[in-house]
matplotlib code that plots the C-alpha trace (Angstrom):
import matplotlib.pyplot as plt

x = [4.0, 5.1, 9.1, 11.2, 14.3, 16.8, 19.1, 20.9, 22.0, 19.0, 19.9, 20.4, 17.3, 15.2, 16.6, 15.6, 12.2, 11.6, 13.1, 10.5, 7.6, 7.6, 8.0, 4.6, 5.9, 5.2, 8.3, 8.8, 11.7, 13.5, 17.0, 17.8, 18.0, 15.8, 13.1, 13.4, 13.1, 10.2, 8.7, 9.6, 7.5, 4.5, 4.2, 4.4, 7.0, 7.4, 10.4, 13.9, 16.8, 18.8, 22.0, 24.3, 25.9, 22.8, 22.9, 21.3, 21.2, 22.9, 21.6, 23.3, 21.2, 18.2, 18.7, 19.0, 15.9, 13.9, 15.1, 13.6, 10.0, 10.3, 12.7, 11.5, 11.2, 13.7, 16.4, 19.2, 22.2, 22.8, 25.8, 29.7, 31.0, 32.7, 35.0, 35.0, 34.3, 31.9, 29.9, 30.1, 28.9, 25.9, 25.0, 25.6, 23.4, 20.7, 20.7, 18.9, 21.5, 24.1, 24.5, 27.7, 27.6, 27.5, 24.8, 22.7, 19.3, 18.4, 20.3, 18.4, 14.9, 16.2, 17.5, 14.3, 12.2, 14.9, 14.1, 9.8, 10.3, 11.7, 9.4, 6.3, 7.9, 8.2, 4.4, 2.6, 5.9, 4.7, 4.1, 0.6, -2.2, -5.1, -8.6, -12.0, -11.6, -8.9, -5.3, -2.9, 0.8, 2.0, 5.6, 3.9, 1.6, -1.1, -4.6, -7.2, -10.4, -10.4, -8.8, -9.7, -6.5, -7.9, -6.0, -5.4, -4.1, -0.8, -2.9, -5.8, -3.3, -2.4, -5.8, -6.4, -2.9, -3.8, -7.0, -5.9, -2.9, -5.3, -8.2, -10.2, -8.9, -10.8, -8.3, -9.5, -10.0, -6.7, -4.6, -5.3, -4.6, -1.4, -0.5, -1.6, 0.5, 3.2, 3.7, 2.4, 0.5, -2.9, -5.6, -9.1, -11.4, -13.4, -10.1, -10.2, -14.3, -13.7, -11.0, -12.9, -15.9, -13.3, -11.8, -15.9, -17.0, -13.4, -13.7, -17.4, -19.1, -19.5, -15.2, -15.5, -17.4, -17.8, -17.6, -19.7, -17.2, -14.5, -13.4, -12.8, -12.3, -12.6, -15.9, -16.1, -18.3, -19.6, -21.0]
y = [-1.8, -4.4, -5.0, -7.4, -8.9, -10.4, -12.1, -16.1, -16.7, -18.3, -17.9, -14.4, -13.9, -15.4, -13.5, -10.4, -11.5, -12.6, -8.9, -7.1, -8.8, -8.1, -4.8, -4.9, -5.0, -7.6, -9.1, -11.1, -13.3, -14.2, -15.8, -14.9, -11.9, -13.0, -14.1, -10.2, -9.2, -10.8, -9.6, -6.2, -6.6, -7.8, -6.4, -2.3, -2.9, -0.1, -0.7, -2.9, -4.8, -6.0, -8.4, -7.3, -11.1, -12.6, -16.1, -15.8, -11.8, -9.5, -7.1, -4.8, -6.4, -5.8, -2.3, -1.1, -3.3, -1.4, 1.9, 1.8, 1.7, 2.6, 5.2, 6.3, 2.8, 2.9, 0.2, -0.4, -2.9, -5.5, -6.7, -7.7, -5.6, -2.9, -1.1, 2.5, 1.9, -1.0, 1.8, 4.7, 2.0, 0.8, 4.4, 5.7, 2.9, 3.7, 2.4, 4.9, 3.7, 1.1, -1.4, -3.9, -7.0, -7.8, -5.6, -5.0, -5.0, -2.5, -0.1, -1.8, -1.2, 2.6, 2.4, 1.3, 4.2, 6.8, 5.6, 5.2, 8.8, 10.3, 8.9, 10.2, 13.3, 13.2, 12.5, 14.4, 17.5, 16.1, 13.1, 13.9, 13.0, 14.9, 13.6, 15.9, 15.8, 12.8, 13.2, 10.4, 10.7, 8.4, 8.3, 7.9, 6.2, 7.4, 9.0, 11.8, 12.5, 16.2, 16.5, 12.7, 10.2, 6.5, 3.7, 1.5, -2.4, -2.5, -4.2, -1.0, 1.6, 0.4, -0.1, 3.7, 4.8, 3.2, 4.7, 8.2, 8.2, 9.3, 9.4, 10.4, 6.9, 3.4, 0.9, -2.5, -5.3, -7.2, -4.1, -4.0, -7.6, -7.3, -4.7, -6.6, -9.6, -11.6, -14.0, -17.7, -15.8, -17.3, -14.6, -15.2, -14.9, -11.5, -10.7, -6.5, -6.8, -7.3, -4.7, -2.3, -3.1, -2.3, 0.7, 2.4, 2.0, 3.6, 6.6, 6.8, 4.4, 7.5, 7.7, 4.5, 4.0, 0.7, 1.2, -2.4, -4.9, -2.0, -1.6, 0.9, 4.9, 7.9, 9.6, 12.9, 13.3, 16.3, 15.0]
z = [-8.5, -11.1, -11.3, -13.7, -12.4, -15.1, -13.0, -14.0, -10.5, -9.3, -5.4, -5.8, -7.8, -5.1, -2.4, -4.2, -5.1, -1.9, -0.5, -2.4, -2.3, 1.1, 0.6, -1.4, -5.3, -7.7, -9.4, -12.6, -12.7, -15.9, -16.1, -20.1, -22.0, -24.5, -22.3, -20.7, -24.0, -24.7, -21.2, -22.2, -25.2, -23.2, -20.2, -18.3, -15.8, -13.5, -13.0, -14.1, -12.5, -15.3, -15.2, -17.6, -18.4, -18.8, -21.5, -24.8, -24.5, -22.3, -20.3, -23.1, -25.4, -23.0, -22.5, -26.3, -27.0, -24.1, -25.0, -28.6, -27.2, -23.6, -23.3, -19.8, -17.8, -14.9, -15.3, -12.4, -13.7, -11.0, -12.2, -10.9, -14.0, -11.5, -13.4, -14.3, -17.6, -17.3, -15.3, -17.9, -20.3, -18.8, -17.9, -21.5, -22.9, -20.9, -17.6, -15.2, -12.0, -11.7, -8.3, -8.2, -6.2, -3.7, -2.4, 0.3, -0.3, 1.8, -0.7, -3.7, -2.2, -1.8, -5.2, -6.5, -4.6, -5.9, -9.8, -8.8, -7.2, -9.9, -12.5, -10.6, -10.5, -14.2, -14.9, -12.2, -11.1, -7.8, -5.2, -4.8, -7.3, -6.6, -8.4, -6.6, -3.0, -3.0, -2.5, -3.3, -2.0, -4.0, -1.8, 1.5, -0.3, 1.9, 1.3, 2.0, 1.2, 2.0, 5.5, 6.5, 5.8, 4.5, 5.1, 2.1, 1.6, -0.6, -3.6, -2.9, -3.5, -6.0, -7.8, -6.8, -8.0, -11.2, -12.3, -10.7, -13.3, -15.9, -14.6, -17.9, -18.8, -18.5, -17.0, -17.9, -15.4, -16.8, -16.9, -13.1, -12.6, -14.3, -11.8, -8.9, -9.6, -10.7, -12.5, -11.1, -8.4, -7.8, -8.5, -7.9, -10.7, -9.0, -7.1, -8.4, -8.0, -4.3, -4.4, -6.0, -3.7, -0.8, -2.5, -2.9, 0.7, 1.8, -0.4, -1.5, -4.6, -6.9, -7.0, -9.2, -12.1, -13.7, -17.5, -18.4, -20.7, -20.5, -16.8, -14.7, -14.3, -11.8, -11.6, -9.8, -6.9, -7.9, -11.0]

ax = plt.figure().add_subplot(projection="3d")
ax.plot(x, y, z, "-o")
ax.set_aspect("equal")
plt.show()
């Protein structure tokens, strides 16, 4: 899962990137409100940790922007703002939970899987994605084929998570990518070939169907 952080301290910022990306998310850094904007703009974030004194824009600025065409992205403030007030602003302009610094980051990560949880519950009523004889818990992120549990990679689940969404949809080889990685990662040119190669002898090649010069979808077995 893809995050932007909007965060101008730049040691704080990398301790949090660093946090998270071990706990398998992707993470965009920007240190201005206008270049969060602009990210906004570009790319499907799952999910947003926004500064509120950002330069150039604030994470005021930032909010209102998002909420115009994204109404239900999950934003958290990170900010030092800690007033009563401050708080009942940021939540009335639609910020989805509000951390002050200093924080720990084992409270953001929970934080974070609060907002995902609740935004899967939204789209699905449920933390289990069912598609033929697969079952996704998207939480646990864990899952079976019928009874049998599969073990997934981080960057698998994902994939899977993806095209089970909507799985009458074709998801296109660089709407994958983007979910796979951040930012200055280094991604090999057949990087989601070889993890949809993985992905079909784990579940069973007829899951996936290649769609030729359009991606990817779910095909039933049964089919």
């Amino acid at each position: 899962m893809r995050i932007l952080l909007a965060e101008d301290d730049g040691s704080q910022a990398q301790s949090i990137k660093a946090w998270l990306e071990m706990d398998g998310y992707s993470l965009d850094w920007v240190a201005r409100g206008d270049h969060a904007i602009l990210a906004l703009q570009q790319h499907q974030y799952d999910c947003v940790l926004l500064d509120r004194g950002l330069p150039q824009a604030t994470g005021d600025d930032v909010i209102v922007a998002l909420r115009k065409t994204q109404p239900q992205t999950p934003v958290i403030f990170i900010t030092a703002k800690d007033s009563i007030q401050d708080r009942v602003i940021g939540l009335d302009l639609g910020a989805n939970d509000y951390l002050i610094k200093p924080f720990s980051l084992d409270e953001l990560s929970a934080r974070i899987r609060a907002q995902l949880r609740l935004k899967q519950a939204e789209q699905t009523q449920a933390n289990i994605i069912s598609f033929d004889s697969l079952k996704l818990d998207v939480q646990a992120k864990t899952l079976y084929r019928a009874a049998e549990r599969i073990d997934l990679t981080a960057k698998e689940f994902q994939i899977l998570y993806k095209l089970m969404q909507r799985p009458e949809h074709t998801v296109s080889r660089d709407r994958l990518e983007e979910s796979l990685y951040a930012w200055g990662d280094e991604v090999e040119s057949n990087a989601i070939e070889v993890y949809i190669y993985q992905l079909r002898k784990k579940i069973g090649s007829e899951y996936i169907k290649t769609i030729r010069g359009l991606g990817y979808r779910m095909n039933r077995a049964t089919s």
